[in-house]
C-alpha positions as CSV (number, residue, x, y, z in Angstrom):
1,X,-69.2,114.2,76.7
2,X,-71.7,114.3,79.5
3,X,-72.8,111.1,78.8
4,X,-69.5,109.5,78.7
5,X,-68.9,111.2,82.1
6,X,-72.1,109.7,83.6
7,X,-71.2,106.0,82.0
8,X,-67.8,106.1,82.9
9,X,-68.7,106.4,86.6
10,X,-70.7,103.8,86.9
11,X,-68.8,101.5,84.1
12,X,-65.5,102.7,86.1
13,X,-66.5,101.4,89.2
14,X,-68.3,98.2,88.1
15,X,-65.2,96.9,86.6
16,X,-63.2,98.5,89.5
17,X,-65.5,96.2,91.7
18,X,-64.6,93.2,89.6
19,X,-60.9,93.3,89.0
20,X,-60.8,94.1,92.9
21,X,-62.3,91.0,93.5
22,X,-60.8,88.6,91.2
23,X,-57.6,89.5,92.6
24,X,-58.9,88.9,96.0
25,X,-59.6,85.0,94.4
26,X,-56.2,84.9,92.9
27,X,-54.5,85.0,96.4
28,X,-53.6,89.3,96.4
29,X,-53.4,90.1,99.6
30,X,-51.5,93.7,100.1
31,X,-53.1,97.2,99.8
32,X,-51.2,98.4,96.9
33,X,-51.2,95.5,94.9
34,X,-55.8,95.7,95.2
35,X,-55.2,99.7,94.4
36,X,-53.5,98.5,91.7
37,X,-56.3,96.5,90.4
38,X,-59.0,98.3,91.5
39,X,-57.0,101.4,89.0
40,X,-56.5,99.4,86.4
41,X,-60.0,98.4,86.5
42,X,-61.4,102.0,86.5
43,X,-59.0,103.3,83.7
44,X,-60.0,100.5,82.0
45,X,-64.2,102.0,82.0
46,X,-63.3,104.8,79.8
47,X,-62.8,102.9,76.5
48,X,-65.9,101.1,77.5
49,X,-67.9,104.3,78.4
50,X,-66.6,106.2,74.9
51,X,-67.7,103.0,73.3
52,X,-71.1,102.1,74.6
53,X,-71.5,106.3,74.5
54,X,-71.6,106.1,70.9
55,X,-73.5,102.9,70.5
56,X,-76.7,104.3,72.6
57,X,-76.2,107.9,70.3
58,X,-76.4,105.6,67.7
């Protein structure tokens, strides 16, 4: 569980990061709108954390 924890922080945010910015590109230009994105993109690192979690447990 730890280990999802640690990868979800930095999985969380990287693809927080990147939705952020590619609504930036597609023309977003209000505050809650880019929250928006920038949740969707950190809820979206937990799958991805469980999932690369039990690949590097083997």
């Amino acid at each position: 569980m730890r280990l999802v924890l640690i990868l979800h922080g930095l999985i969380g945010g990287a693809l927080a990061s990147v939705a952020v910015v590619v609504a930036l590109l597609a023309g977003v230009s209000g505050l809650w709108p880019l929250l928006g994105a920038a949740f969707a993109g950190w809820l979206t690192g937990w799958p991805v954390a469980v999932q690369v979690a039990r690949a590097m447990r083997g």
